[in-house]
C-alpha positions in Angstrom: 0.0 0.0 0.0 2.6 2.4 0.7 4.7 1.7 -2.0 1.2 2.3 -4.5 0.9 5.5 -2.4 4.5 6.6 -3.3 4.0 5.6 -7.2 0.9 7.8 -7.0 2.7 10.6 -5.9 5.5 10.6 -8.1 3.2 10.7 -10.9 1.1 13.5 -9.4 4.1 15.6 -8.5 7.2 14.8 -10.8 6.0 13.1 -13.9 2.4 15.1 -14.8 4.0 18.3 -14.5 7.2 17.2 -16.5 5.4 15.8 -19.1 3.0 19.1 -19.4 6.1 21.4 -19.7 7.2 19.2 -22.5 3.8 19.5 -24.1 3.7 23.5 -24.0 6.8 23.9 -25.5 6.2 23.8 -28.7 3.0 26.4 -28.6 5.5 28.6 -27.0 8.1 28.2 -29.5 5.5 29.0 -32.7 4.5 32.4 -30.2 8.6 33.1 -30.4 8.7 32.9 -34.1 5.6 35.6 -34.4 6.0 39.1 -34.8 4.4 42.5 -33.7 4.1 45.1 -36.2 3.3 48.9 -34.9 1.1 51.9 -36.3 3.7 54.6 -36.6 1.6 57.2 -38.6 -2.8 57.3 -38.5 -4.1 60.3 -39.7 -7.9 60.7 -41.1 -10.2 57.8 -41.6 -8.1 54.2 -41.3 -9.0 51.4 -39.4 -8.6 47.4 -38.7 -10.0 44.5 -38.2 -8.5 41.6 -36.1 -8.1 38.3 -38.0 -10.4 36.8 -35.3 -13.1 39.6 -35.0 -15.9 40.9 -37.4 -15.6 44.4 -36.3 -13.7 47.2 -37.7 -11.9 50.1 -35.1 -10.2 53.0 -35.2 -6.3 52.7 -36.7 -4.3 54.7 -34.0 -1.1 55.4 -33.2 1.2 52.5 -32.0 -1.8 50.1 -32.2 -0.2 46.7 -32.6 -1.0 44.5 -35.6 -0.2 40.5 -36.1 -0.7 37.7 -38.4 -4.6 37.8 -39.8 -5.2 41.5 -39.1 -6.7 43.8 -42.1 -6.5 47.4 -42.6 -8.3 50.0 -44.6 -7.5 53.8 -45.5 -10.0 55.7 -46.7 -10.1 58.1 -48.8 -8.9 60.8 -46.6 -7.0 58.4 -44.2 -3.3 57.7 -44.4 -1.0 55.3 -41.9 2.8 54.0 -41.7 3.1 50.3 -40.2 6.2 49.5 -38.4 7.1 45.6 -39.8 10.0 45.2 -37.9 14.1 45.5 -38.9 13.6 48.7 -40.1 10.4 48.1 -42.9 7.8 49.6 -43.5 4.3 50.0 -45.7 2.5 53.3 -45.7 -0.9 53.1 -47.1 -3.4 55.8 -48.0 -6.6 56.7 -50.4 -8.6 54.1 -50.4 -6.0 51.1 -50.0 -7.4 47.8 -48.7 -3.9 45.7 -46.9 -4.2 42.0 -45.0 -1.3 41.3 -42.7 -1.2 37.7 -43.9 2.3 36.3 -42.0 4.7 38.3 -39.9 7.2 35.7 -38.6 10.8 35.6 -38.2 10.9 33.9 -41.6 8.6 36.5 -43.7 6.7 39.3 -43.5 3.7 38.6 -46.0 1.1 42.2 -47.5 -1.7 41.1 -49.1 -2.9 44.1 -51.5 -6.7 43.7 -52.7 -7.6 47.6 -53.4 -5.2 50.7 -53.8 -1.6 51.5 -53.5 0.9 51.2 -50.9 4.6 52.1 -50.8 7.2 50.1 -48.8 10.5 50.9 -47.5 12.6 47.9 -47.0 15.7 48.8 -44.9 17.0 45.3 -43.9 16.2 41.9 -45.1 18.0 39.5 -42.8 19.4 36.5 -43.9 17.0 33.7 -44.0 13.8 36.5 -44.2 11.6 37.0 -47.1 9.6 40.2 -47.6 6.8 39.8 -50.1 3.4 42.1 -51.3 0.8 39.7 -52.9 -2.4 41.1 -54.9 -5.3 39.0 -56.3 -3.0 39.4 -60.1 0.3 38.8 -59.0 3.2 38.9 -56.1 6.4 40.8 -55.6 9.4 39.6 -53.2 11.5 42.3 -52.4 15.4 41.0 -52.3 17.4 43.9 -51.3 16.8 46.9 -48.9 15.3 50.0 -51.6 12.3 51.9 -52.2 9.2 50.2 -54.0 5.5 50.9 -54.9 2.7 48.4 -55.2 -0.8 48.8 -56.6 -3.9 47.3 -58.2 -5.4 49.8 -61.1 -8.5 48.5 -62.4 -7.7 44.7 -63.5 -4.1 45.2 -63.5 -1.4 45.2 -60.6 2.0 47.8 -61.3 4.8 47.0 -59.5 7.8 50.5 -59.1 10.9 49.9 -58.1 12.6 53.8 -56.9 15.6 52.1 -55.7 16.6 48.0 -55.1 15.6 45.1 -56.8 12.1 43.0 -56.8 11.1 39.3 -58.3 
């Protein structure tokens, strides 16, 4: 009996809890590979939508954007997001932008209305920065200057400085 009793408590107390810690690991290492972006710039009417919520709200300053997250500018509206490593997009009259994947290993736009500009400063090795429309996709591949938009039924890609694929 009191060897059962001791078996029971090293489950309870040493094995359970190990085994658990082993278990979370992995969930924490996918949170570890995420990324924040930031609202530097929201002037006028521009808003977002969390990838889990139907509701839109008010784009302000240093709101912080992830993975699944959509924004809009209207007409009037205009906003800078902070990607990380020195990026960033800046959208504006009536531009339409998904945050599809912001990881360690890429930092995904998806376009579906407008025009946005973005400023790559630093692509670390290993990193891919990319701006998909419905027509086509551009991967940046050095730091530069470059313009993305969808006119009509066609997508233009600009390139003021670096080079794009």
């Amino acid at each position: 009996m009191r060897r059962t009793l001791g078996f029971i408590f090293f489950l309870l107390v040493i094995l359970v809890p190990a085994v658990l810690a082993t278990l979370a690991v992995p969930a924490q290492d996918q949170r570890q590979r995420e990324r924040v972006a930031r609202v530097s710039i929201s002037q006028g009417d521009t808003s977002y939508q969390r990838g889990d919520d139907q509701d839109w709200n008010a784009l302000g300053a240093n709101t912080p954007l992830m993975t699944g997250d959509s924004l809009y500018a209207a007409r009037d509206g205009r906003a800078e997001i902070e990607l990380g490593d020195g990026n960033a997009v800046r959208l504006d009259n009536s531009t339409a932008l998904d945050i599809m994947n912001l990881s360690n290993e890429i930092t995904q736009l998806g376009l579906s209305q407008g025009y946005v500009n973005v400023r790559v400063r630093d692509i670390p090795r290993g990193r891919t920065v990319e701006v998909d429309t419905p027509l086509a996709a551009a991967t940046f591949w050095e730091p530069g200057m470059y313009r993305v938009g969808l006119d009509g039924d066609s997508a233009r890609f600009s390139v003021v400085s670096g080079r794009l694929s």
